[in-house]
C-alpha positions in Angstrom: -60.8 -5.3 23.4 -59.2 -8.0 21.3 -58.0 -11.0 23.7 -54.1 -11.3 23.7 -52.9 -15.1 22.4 -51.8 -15.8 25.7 -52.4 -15.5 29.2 -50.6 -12.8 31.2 -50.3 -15.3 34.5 -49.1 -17.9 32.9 -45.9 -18.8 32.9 -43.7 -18.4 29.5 -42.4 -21.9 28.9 -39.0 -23.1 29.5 -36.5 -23.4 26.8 -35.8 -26.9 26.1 -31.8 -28.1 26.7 -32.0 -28.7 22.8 -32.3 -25.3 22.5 -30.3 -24.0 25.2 -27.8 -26.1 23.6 -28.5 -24.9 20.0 -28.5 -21.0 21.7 -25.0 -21.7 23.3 -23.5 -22.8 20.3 -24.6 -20.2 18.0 -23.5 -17.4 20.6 -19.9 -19.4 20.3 -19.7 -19.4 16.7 -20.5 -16.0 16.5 -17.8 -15.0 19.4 -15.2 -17.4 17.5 -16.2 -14.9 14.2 -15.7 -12.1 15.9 -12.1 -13.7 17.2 -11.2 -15.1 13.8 -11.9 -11.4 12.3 -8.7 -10.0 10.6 -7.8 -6.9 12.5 -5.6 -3.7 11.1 -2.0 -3.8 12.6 -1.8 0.2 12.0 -3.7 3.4 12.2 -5.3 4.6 8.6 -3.1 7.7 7.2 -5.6 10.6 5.9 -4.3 12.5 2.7 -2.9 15.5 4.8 -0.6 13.2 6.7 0.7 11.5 3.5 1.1 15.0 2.2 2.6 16.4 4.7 5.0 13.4 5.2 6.4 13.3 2.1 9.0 16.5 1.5 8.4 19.2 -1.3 12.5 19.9 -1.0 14.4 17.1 -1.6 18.1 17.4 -1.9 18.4 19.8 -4.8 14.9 18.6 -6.2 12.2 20.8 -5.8 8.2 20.2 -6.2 7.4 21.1 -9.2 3.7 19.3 -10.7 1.6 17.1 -9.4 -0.2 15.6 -13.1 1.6 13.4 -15.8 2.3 10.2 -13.8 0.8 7.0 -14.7 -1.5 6.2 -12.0 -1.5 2.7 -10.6 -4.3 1.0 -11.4 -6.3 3.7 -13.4 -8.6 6.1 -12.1 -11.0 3.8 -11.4 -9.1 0.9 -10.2 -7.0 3.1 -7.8 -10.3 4.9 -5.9 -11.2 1.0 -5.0 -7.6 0.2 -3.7 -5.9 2.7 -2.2 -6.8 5.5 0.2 -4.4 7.8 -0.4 -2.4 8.2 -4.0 0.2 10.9 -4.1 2.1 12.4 -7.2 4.6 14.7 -7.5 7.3 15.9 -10.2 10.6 16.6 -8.9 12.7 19.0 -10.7 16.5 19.9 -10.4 19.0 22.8 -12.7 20.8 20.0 -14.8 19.2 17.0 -13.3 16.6 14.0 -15.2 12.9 14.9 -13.7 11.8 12.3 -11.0 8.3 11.5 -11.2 7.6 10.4 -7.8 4.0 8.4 -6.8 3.3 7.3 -3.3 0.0 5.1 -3.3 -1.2 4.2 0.2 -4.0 1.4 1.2 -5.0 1.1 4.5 -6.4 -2.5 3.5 -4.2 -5.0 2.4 -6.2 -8.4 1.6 -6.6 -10.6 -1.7 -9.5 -8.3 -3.4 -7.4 -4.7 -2.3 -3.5 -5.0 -2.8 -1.3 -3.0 -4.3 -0.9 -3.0 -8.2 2.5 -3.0 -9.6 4.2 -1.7 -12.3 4.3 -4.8 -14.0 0.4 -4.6 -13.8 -0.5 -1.1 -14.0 2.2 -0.1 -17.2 1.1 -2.5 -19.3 -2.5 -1.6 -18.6 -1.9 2.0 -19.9 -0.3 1.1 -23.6 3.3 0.4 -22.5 5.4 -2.6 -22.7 8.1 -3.5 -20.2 11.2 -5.4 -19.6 10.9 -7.9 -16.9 11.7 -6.3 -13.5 15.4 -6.7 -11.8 16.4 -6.6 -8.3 17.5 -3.8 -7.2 18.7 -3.4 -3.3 18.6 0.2 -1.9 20.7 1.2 1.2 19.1 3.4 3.3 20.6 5.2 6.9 18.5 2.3 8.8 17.3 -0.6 6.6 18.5 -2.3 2.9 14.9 -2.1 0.9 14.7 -4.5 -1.4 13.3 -2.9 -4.5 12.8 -3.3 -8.6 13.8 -1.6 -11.9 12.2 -1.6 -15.4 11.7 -0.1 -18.6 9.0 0.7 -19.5 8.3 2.0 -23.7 5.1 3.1 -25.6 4.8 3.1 -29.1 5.1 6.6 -30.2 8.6 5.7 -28.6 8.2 7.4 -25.1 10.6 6.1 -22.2 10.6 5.2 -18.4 13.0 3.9 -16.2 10.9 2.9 -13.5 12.2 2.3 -9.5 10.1 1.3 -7.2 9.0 -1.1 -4.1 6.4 -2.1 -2.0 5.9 -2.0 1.8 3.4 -4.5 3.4 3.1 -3.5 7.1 6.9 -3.9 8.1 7.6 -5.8 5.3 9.2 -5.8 1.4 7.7 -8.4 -1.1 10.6 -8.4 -3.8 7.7 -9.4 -6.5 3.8 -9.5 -7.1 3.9 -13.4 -6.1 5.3 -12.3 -2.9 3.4 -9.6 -1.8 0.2 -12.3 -2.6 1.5 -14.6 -0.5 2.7 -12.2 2.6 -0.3 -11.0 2.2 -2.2 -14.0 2.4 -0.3 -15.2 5.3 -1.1 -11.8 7.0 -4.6 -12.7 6.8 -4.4 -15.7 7.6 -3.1 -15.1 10.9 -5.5 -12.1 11.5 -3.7 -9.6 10.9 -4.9 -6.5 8.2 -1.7 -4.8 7.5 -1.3 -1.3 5.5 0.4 -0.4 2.3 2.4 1.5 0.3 3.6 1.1 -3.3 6.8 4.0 -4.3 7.2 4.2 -7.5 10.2 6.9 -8.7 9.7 7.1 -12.9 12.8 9.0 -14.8 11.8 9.8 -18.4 15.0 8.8 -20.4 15.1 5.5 -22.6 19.2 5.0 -20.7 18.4 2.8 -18.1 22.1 3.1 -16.5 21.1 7.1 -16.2 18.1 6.5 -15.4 18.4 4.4 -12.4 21.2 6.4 -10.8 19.4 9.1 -10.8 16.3 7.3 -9.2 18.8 5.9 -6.6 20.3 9.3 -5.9 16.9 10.7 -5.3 15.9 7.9 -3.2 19.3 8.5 -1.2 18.3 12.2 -1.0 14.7 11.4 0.4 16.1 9.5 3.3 18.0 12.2 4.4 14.5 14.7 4.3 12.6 12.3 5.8 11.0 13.4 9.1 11.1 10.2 11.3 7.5 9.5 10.7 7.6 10.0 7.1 10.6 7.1 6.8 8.7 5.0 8.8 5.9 5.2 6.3 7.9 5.0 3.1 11.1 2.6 4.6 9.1 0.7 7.6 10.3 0.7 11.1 10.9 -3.0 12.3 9.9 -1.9 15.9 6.8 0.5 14.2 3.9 0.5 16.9 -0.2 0.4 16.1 0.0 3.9 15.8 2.3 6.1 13.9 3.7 9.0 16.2 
């Protein structure tokens, strides 16, 4: 029988206080991690619930496709930041087509936020003008979203609406969603996102817009409650959505 290294009665020795010390500390640090760790501030939305929040019937609109919109951030791009991505083309008797995107990302830090159209457009062959502000009224908040135009060569046309909601808030551009983002973090908090994006296929950007705007003012009338929390925020929104 192969003698053990050490002897059963003898008493295992005591740590020293250097190493109690050392022991203590490292168990702090690693509690002060755990603290320090960013948390979510809201429950992750599955595909079903984004699809079933967002209305096939919207004002005289109905649902009519689900391909042709530019996604945004690629195929690739877009599996790595959001969740949850969401088309649909809206159609209406005498009406411009709205092609409507919803892209949700549970995650919002500095390596997953939400791309842009100023980022994503341009990454798919078009050029665009340089976004303008454009303020939406809605039944229970003012939404402060963009407009551009967005053109590719072979002389194909988007007016593009569209805004971004960071937890309960509205970045008005890409340096301000970084930097809400950033102070988000910061202060430990993971929120959630959503990037709407409303494209009308017309090179008249006065059309264009109002009918993006009329949509938009259509939507927040078909909204269930829970579906214009996700897509318009809720100031008082809780850690859960109902």
């Amino acid at each position: 029988m192969t003698a053990l290294p050490f002897n059963l009665r003898q008493p295992l020795p005591r740590a020293s206080r250097r190493e109690v010390l050392i022991g203590s500390l490292a168990l702090a640090v690693t509690a002060a991690s755990e603290l320090m760790q960013p948390r979510r501030m809201f429950a992750r939305l599955s595909q079903d619930q984004l699809d079933a929040a967002i209305p096939k019937r919207v004002g005289a609109y109905r649902f009519a496709s689900s391909s042709g919109l530019i996604l945004p951030a690629g195929d690739e791009l877009s599996q790595k930041l959001y969740d949850q991505v969401l088309t649909r083309v809206y159609q209406a008797d005498g009406l411009l087509p709205i092609m409507a995107l919803f892209a949700y990302g549970s995650v919002q830090n500095l390596s997953l936020e939400l791309h842009r159209p100023e980022e994503c457009y341009p990454q798919q062959g078009f050029t665009i003008t340089e976004p303008q502000p454009v303020p939406l009224v809605m039944s229970e908040a003012t939404i402060p979203a963009s407009v551009l135009t967005a053109r590719r060569a072979n002389g194909y046309v988007e007016q593009v609406l569209f805004w971004s909601r960071i937890g309960t808030h509205f970045p008005e551009s890409r340096t301000a969603q970084s930097i809400l983002v950033a102070r988000e973090n910061f202060a430990g908090r993971v929120p959630d996102g959503l990037l709407v994006r409303l494209s009308v296929p017309t090179p008249d950007l006065p059309l264009g817009l109002q009918a993006a705007r009329s949509f938009t003012a259509e939507l927040d009338h078909a909204l269930s409650p829970r579906g214009r929390t996700i897509v318009f925020g809720d100031k008082d929104r809780e850690d859960s959505l109902p």
